[in-house]
C-alpha positions in Angstrom: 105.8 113.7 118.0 105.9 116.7 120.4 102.8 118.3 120.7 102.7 122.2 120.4 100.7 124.6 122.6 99.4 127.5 121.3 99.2 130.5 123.7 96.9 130.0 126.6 93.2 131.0 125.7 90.3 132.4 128.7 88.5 128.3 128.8 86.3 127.5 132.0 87.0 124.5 132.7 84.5 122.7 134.6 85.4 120.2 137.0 83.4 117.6 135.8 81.2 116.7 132.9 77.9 115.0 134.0 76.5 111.9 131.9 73.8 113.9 129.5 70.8 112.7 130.9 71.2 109.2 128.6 72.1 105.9 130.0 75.3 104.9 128.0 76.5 101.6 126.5 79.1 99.8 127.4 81.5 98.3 125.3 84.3 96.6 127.3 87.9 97.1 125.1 91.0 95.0 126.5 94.3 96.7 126.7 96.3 95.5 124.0 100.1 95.0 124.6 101.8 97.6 122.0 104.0 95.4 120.6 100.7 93.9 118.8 99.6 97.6 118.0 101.0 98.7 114.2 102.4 101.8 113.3 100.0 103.0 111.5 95.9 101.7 112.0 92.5 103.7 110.7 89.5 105.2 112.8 87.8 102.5 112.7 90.3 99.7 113.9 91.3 102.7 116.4 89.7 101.3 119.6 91.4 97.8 119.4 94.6 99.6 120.2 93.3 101.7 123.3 92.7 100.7 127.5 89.5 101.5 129.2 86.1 101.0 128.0 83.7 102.3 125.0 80.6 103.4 126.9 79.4 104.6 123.3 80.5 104.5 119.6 79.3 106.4 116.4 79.8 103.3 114.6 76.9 101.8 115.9 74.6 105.3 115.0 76.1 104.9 111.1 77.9 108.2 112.0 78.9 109.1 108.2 82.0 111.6 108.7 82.8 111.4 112.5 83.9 108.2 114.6 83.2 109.6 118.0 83.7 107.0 121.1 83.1 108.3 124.5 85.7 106.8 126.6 86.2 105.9 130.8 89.7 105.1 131.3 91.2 103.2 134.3 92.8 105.2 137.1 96.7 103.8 136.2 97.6 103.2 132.5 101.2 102.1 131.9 102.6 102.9 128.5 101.4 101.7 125.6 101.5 102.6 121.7 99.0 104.8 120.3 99.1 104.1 116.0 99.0 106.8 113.9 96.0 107.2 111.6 95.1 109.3 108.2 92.2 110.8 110.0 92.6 113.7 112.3 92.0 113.1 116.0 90.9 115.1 118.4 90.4 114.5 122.2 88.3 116.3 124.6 88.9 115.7 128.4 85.0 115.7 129.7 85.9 115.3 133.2 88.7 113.4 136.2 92.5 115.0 135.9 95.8 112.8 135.2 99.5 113.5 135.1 100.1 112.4 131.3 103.1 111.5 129.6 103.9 111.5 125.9 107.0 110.8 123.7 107.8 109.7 120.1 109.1 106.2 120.4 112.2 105.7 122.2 111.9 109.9 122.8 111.8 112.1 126.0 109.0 111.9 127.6 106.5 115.4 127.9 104.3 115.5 131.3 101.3 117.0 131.4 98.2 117.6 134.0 95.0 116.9 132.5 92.1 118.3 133.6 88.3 118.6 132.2 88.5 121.3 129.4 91.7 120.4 127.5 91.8 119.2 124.0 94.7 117.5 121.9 94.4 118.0 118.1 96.7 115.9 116.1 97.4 114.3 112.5 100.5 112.1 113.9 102.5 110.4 111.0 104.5 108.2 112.9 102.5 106.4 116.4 103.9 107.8 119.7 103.6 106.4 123.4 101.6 107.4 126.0 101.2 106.3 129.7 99.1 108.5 132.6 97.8 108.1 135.8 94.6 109.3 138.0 94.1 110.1 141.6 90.9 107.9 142.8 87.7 108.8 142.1 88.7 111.0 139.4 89.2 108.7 136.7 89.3 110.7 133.0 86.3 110.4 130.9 87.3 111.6 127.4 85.3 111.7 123.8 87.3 110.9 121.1 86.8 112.4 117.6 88.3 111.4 114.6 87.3 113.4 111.4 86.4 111.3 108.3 89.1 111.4 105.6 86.5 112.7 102.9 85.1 115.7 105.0 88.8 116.7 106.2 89.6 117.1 102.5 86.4 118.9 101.2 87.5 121.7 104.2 91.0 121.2 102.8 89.9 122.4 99.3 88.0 125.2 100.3 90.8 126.8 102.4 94.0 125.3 100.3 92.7 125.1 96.7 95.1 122.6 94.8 97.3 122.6 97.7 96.3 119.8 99.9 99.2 117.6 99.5 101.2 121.0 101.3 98.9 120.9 104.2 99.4 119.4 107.5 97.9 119.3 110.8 99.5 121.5 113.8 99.6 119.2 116.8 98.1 120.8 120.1 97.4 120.6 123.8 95.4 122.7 125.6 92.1 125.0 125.7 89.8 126.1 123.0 87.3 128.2 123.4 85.2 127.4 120.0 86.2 123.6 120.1 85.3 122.8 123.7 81.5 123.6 122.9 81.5 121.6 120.0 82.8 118.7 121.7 80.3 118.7 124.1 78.0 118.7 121.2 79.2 115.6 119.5 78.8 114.3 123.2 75.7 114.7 123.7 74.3 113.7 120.0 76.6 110.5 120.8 74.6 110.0 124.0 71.2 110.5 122.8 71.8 108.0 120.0 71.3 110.6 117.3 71.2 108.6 114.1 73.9 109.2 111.2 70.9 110.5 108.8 70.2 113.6 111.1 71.3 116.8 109.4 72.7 117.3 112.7 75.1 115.0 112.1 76.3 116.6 108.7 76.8 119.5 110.6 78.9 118.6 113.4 81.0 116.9 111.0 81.6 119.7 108.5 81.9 122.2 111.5 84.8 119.6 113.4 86.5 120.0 109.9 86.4 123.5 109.0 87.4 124.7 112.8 90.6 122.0 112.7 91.6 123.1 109.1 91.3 126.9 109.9 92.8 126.6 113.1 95.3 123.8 113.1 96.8 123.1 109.7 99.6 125.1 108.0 101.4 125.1 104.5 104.9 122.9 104.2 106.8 123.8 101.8 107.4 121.5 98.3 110.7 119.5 98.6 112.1 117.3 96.0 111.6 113.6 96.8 109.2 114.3 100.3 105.9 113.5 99.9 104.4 109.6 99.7 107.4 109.1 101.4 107.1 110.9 104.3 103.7 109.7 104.9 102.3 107.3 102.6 99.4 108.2 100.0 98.6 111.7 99.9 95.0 112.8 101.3 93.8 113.3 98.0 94.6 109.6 96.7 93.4 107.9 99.4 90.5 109.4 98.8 90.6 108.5 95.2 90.8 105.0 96.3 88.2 104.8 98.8 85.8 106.3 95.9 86.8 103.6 93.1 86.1 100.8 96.0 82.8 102.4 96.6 81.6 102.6 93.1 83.1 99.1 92.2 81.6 96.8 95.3 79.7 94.3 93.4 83.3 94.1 91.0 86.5 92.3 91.2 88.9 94.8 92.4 92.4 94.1 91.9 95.4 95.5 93.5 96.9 97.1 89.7 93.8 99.1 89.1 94.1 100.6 92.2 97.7 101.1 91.9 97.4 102.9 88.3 94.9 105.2 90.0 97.6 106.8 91.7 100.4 106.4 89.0 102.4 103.7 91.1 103.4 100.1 90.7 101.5 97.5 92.4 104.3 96.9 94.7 105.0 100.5 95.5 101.3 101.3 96.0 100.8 98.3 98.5 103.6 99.3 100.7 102.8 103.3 100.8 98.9 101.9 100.8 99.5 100.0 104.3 101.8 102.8 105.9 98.8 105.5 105.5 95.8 103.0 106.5 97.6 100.1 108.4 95.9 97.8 106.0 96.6 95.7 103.2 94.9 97.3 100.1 93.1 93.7 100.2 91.7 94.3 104.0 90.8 97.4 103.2 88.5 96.5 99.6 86.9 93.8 102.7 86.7 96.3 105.5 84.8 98.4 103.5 82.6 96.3 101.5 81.6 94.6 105.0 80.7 98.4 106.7 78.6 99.1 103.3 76.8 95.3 104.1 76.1 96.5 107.7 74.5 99.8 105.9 72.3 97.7 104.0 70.9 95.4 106.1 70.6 98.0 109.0 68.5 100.4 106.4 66.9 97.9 103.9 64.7 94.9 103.9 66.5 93.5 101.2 67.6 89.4 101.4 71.2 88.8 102.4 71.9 87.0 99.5 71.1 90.3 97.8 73.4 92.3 99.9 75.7 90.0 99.6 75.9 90.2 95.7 75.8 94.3 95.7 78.7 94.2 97.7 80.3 91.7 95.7 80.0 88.2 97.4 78.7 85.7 94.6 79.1 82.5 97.7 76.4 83.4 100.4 78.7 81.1 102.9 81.7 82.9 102.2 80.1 86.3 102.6 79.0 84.6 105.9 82.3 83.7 106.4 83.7 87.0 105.6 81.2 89.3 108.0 81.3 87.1 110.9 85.5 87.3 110.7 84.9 91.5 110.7 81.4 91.8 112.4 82.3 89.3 114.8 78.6 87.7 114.5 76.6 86.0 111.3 74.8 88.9 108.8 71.7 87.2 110.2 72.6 87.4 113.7 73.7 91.2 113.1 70.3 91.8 111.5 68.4 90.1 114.4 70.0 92.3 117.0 68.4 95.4 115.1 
């Protein structure tokens, strides 16, 4: 997907963005070989797929709307797939320059030079590749945003009323005047390990969505037979899903009931299901009964057999089982580290 620049806006770009007076953690991320990299993925699977290292994640702060990942990138990238997700993305370039290169799969490729100060914005339906490379020493240290699905669709509603499923994000490259500050906002919060409960938080995230849906979405017009599939489950049914998994943790949750939630046979809904998210519907009841177990043992003192059972995991050892598999450690192991 081509990204689209919109006329050239009065941005001083610094040359550099220093570290925000906060030592930053390091997460160490492998580069993953795209032909293991799907189509399609979520925010939160999002770093697996990526080259360079985390040196901080929202995830870890309980971040409720916004997954925001400062990033250091190594000076030469070859190309490698970036998946598409149902959350929109935005990356701010804090600081080194590049020569980019972008291109749908198979495409022509689009160079760019990046330099601290430019932003992309983009909803991408289909993944795309990407390669770049940096002179040394000026290696590009970028914060990655991706806006919540539920927040994006509360700014969605205000602007488009009953008009969501019309709306899509206008992909961009370049300067922005409003955004750029807000960036180095969420930058900073993400540095100082500002907790997911701050108000601050709530703010940024409803101020990310309502800039990006008044400045970078647009109407489509309503064509016979477009719709799921041109991009799997509409916004406003994934988020229908997402709120009958949360209200149904401690439940069975089967595959039909979400399916006649959104009118569709099992089948059908598993396939367009997996093209929006990259998951299964099944990964995704686990993925997010797992991230509501890491909410309650981060913020309560209750037993894990009792978390276990409110998120729906009768066998203590196979909720065990289960976490660790996510988590990558124990639930007791993940509470001891608090």
């Amino acid at each position: 997907m081509r990204r689209e620049t919109s006329p050239t806006m009065n941005v001083d770009r610094p040359e550099s963005i220093l570290g925000f007076g906060t030592v930053l953690l390091t997460f160490p991320c492998k580069a993953v070989n795209k032909t293991t990299t799907p189509d399609r993925s979520t925010a939160a699977a999002f770093p697996r797929y990526l080259t360079g290292e985390v040196l901080a994640d929202s995830v870890s702060l309980n971040w409720p709307g916004l997954y925001a990942r400062r990033w250091r990138h190594p000076r030469v990238v070859d190309r490698f797939l970036v998946p598409a997700t149902p959350e929109p993305h935005v990356v701010c370039t804090l600081g080194g320059t590049a020569d980019f290169r972008e291109r749908d799969v198979g495409g022509a490729w689009t160079t760019r030079k990046i330099r601290a100060g430019d932003l992309f914005v983009t909803r991408s339906r289909t993944p795309y590749e990407v390669d770049f490379r940096s002179p040394t020493g000026e290696e590009l240290d970028n914060i990655s945003i991706h806006i919540a699905v539920e927040p994006f669709l509360a700014a969605l509603e205000t602007r488009y009323p009953d008009r969501t499923d019309r709306v899509e994000v206008v992909d961009y490259f370049g300067g922005d005047e409003i955004l750029w500050p807000i960036c180095l906002t969420c930058a900073e919060l993400l540095a100082a390990r500002v907790p997911g409960k701050s108000p601050r938080i709530a703010a940024l995230t409803q101020l990310f969505a309502a800039h990006l849906v008044e400045k970078y979405t647009s109407t489509v017009p309503s064509r016979a037979g477009v719709g799921i599939a041109r991009g799997g489950l509409p916004i406003h049914q994934l988020r229908k899903v997402e709120d009958h998994v949360a209200a149904h943790f401690a439940e069975e949750i089967s595959i039909e009931a979400l399916a006649e939630l959104v009118e569709l046979s099992s089948s059908h809904f598993a396939h367009v299901f997996k093209e929006s998210t990259g998951m299964t519907p099944l990964q995704f009841i686990t993925r997010q009964r797992v991230t509501r177990a890491q909410q309650l043992i981060r913020e309560t003192s209750r037993s894990l057999i009792e978390v276990g059972l409110e998120v729906g995991y009768t066998n203590p050892s196979h909720f065990a089982q289960v976490f660790r598999r996510v988590v990558g450690v124990t639930p007791t192991a993940f509470r001891s580290s608090l």
